[in-house]
N, C-alpha and C positions, 0 to 999 in steps of 0.2 A: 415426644411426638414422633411416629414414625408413619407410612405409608406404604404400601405396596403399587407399582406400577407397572407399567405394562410396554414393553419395549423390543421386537425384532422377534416376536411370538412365541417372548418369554416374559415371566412374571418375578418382579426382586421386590422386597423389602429392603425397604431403605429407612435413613434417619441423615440430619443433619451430621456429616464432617465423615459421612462413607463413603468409602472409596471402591466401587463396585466396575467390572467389566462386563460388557454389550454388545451383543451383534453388530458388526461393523457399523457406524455411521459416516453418512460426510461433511463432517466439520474434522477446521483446521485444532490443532494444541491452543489451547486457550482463549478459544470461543468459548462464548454458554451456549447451554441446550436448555428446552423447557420438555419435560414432560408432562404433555397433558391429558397422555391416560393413565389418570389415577382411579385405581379400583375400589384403593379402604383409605381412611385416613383414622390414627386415632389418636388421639390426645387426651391421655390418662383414661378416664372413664368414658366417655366420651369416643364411640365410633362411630362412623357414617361409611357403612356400604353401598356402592354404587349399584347401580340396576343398568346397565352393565358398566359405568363411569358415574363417579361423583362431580358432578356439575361445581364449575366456580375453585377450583383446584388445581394446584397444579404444584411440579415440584423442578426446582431451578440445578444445574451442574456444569460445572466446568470440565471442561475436556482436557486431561492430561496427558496423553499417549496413545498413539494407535499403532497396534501391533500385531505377532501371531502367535499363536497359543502352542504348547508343545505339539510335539508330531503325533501324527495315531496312524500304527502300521497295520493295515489290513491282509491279512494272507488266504488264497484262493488255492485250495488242490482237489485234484481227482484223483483216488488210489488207482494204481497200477495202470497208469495213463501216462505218464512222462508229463505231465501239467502242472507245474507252478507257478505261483504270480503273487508276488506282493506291493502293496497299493500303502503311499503314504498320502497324508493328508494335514494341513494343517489351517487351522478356523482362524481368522481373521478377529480381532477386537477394538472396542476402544475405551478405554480406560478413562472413567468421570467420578469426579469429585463434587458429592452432595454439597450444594450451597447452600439449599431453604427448601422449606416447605410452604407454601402461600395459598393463600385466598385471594382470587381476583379480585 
């Protein structure tokens, strides 16, 4: 059984006992979260696509770590300008552990 979900204006597939990273949330290390935009749910044969959520759905996680993602160096130049400029950057996450997939 797996589903895909809808979290921080990105979309994951997930399944029970994954360990997937998210746009920052604010929950503390081992809170649970619910996800309750769920898009697809399938269970073997058996899919139900939502129009634009599958109603009565939802998918359970524990919060493992919140953290930041490697660096991402940005470089700015203009030729024959004496201008350079490099810009780092680093995205924020948090780190959850699928617990279940349920029916309300």
């Amino acid at each position: 059984m797996y589903a895909v979900i809808k979290s921080g204006g990105k979309q994951y597939k997930v399944k029970e006992g994954d360990v997937i990273r998210v746009e920052k949330l604010d929950a503390k290390e081992g809170e649970t979260i619910v996800f309750a935009d769920v898009l697809l749910v399938a269970d073997g044969e058996a899919v139900k696509v939502g129009t634009p959520l599958v109603k009565g759905v939802a998918v359970k996680g524990t919060v493992k770590a919140q953290g930041k993602g490697e660096k991402v160096r940005s470089i700015k130049k203009r030729r024959r300008k004496h201008y350079r400029k490099t810009i780092g950057h680093r995205q924020t996450y948090t780190e959850v552990s699928i617990a279940g997939i349920s029916a309300k």
